[in-house]
N, C-alpha and C positions, 0 to 999 in steps of 0.2 A: 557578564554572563558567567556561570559560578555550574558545578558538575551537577545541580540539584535543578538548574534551570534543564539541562537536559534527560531524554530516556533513560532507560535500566535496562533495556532488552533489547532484540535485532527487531521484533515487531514494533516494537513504539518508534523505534528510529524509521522504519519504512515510514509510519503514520505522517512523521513529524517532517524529515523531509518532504516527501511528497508536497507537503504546507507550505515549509520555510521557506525552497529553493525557488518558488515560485511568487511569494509573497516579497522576497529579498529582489528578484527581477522587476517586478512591477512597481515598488516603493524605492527601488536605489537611489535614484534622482532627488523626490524628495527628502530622501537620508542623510543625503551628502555621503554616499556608500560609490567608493573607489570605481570606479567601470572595469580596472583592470581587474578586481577583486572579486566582482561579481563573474568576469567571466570564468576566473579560474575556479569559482565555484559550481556553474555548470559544466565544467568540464572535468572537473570531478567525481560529479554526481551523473555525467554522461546517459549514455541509454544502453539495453542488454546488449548490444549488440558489438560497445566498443570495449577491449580488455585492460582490464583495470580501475573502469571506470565503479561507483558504488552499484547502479545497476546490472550492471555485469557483473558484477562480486556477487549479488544479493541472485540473479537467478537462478547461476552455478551453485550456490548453499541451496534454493528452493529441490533443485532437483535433485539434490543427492538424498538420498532417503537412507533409513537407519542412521546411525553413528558417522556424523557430518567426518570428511579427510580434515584431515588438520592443514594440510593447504590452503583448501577452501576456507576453511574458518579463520587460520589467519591473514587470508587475502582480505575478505570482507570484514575482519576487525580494523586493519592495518588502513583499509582505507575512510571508515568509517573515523576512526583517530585523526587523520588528514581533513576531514570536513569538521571535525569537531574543534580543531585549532582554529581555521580558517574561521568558520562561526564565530571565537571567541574574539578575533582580532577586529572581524567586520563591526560587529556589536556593541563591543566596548568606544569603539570612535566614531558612533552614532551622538552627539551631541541631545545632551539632556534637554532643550529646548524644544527638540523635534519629536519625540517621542508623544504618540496618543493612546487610549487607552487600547485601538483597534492592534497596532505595534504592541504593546505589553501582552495582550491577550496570544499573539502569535508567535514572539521571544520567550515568552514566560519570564518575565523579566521585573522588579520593580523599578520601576526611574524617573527621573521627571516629575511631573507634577505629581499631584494625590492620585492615586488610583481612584477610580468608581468601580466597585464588584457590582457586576452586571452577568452574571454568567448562570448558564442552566445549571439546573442542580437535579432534574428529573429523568432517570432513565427513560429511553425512546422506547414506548409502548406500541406500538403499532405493527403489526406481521410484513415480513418479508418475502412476499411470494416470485420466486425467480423462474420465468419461463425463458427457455432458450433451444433453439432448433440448430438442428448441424448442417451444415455446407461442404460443399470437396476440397480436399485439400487440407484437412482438420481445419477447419474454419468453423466457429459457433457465432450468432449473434444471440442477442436475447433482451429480455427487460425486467426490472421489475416494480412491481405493482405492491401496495397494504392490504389486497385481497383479491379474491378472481371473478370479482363482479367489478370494480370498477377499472375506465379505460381511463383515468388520470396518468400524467407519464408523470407529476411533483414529487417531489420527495416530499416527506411525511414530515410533519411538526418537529425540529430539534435536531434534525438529521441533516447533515450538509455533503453526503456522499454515500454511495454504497460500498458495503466491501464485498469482496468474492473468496470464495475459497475454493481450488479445486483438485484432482489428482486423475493423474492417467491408470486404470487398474486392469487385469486382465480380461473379464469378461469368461466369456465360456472358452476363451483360445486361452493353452499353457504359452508362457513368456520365453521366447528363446533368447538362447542363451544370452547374445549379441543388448537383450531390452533390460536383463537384470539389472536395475538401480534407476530404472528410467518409468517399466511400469510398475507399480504394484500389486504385489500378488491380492489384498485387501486393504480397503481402506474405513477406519469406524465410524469418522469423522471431521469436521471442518478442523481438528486441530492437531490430526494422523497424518503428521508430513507431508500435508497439501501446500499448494503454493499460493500465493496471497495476490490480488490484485486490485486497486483503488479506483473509484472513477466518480465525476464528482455532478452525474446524472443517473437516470434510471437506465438509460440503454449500454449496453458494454458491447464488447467482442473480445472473444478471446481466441488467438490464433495456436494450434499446435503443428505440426510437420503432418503429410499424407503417410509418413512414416508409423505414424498410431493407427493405421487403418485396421479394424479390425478387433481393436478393443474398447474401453468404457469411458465416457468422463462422467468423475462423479463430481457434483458442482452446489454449493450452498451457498448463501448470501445473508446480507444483515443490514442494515440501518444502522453511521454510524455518525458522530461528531468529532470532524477531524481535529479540534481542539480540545473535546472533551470526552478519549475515547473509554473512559470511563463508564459515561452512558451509551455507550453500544446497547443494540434491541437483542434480542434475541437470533439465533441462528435460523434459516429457512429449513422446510424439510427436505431433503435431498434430493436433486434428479439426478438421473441417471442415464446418461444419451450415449448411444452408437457414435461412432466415431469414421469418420468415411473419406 
């Protein structure tokens, strides 16, 4: 595994974990991939909620808006580098016999036998229509749909997940003091300091604190290819929900 097999950016790396860390779980066995090695890589890549972990690094960076602390950024570099070793170690003593093309296509990898290029090459055409209603306790569910006529919950040809984008913004109440860097005063769109969320059907939830009560989420969505986020669709047009 070589620097060109991995991302360039903190979004391609959400994309691609989200893939790997999951895809390395389920395939270790057949890999001949260490157990103990697998776990220190979920316990790496952990969830928001443990500190230090890459999740935890990545929501802390989500939420700080304007010009990221340098803290933060180099907390969520610093660990990002620790999963990027660990990748490279697991990988490379993966036995070239074991590798398929489904492994090449999710390492980004060449090895093993001949490859087969079998891969889309057509951006996802089909609209992102994202409905989502709010609940108490900043609780939202929602879904989305290729349009507002049909009740299909599939994802749409070429697509193997949805992405989210969202931000917390004022609304008609001014931000006191105590919420500066938490709401925003506007937001223009999916790519104006919103936070990112992955999920790999059309239903989601997105959870925030009773603590937003009071102000907006603003929330878009898209159709993506989590190996080929290249052909991402199009961005939704924006709703705009109360927050309660």
């Amino acid at each position: 595994m070589t620097k060109k097999t991995f991302p360039t950016n903190i979004p391609g790396w959400q994309v691609f974990l989200f893939v790997i860390v999951a895809y390395i779980v389920l395939n270790a066995t057949r890999l001949g991939i260490l157990s103990t090695r697998v776990s220190l890589l979920q316990a790496l890549y952990g969830d928001d909620t443990t500190v230090g972990t890459y999740l935890y690094c990545k929501k802390k960076y989500d939420e700080a808006t304007g010009r990221k602390p340098a803290v933060i950024s180099a907390n969520l570099r610093n660990v990002t580098s620790d999963i990027k070793s660990l990748l490279i170690l697991i990988v490379n003593n993966i036995p070239a016999e074991k590798w398929t093309n489904e492994d090449r296509a999710a390492f980004n990898r060449k090895t093993g036998l001949t490859k087969v290029i079998t891969h889309p090459t057509t951006k996802i055409g089909d609209d992102c229509v994202v409905i989502a209603t709010p609940h108490p306790n900043g609780v939202f569910k929602g879904i989305a749909r290729i349009d507002n006529e049909t009740k299909s919950h599939a994802l749409p040809e070429g697509a193997n997940a949805l992405e989210l984008r969202h931000a917390v913004v004022k609304g008609k109440f001014d931000i006191p003091e105590e919420y500066k860097g938490l709401v925003k005063e506007k937001c223009s769109g999916p790519n104006d300091g919103t936070t990112t969320s992955i999920v790999t059907s059309t239903r989601f939830r997105i959870e925030l604190t009773e603590d937003f009560a009071g102000f907006e989420l603003y929330l878009w969505g898209r159709w993506i290819n989590l190996q080929h986020p290249e052909l991402a669709g199009d961005w939704s047009i924006r709703q705009i929900l109360p927050i309660s």
